[in-house]
N, C-alpha and C positions, 0 to 999 in steps of 0.2 A: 608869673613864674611858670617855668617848664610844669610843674608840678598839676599846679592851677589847671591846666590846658589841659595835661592828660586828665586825669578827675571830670572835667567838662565834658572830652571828650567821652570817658566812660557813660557818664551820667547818660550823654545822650544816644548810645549805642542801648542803655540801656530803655531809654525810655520808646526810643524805635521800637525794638523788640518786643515791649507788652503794647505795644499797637500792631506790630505788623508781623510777629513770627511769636504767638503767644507760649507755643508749646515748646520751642527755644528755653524761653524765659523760666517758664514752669517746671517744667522736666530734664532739660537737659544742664543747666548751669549751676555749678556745685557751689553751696557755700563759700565765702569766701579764707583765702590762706588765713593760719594763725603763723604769730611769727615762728614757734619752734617747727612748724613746716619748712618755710623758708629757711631758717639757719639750719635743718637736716638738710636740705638740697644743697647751699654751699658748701657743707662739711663734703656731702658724698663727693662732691666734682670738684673741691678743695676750690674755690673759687669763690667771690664774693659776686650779688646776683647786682646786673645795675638797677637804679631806683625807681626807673621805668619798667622792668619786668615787675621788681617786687608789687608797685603800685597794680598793676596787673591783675596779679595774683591776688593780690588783697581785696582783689574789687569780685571775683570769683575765683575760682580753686579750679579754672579748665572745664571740662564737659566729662559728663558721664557717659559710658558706652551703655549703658544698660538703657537711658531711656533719650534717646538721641535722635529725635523727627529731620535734624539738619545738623548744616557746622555754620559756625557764626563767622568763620573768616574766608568766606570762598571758597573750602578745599583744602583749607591749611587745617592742620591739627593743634587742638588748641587742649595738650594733655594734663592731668592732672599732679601735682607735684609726686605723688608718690608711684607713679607711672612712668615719670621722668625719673626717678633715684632707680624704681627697679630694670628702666632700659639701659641706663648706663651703668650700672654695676652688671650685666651680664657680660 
């Protein structure tokens, strides 16, 4: 399943990472989402999140700025749920 594949595909981003970008791993990748994280994001943007993000989100909660050696997706911003409620409610 779709599901299966992303999960794999996590797993192995994650396991990249504690071999070749430790301090990614360690320091900059947040806990992963609880769901009343997620259904606060849907409520703020009035929208349900698809099962691909939420799995996402669930697998880490985004990067932190405070201890951030790199970004894990090239350049892309990979923010944290309540970063994402407070950008879009401004």
């Amino acid at each position: 399943t779709q599901s299966n594949m992303i999960e794999t595909g996590l797993a192995a981003i994650e396991e990249w990472l504690h071999t070749n970008a430790e301090k990614i791993a360690a320091l900059s990748l947040q806990k992963p989402a609880i769901e009343r994280e997620l259904q606060e994001l849907e409520k703020a943007i009035s929208k349900e999140m698809p099962q691909d993000f939420k799995q996402l989100y669930r697998w880490h909660n985004g990067l932190t700025d405070d201890e951030n050696p790199g970004n894990l997706f090239f350049g892309m911003d990979f923010f944290p749920i309540d970063r994402i409620i407070s950008e879009h409610c401004e």
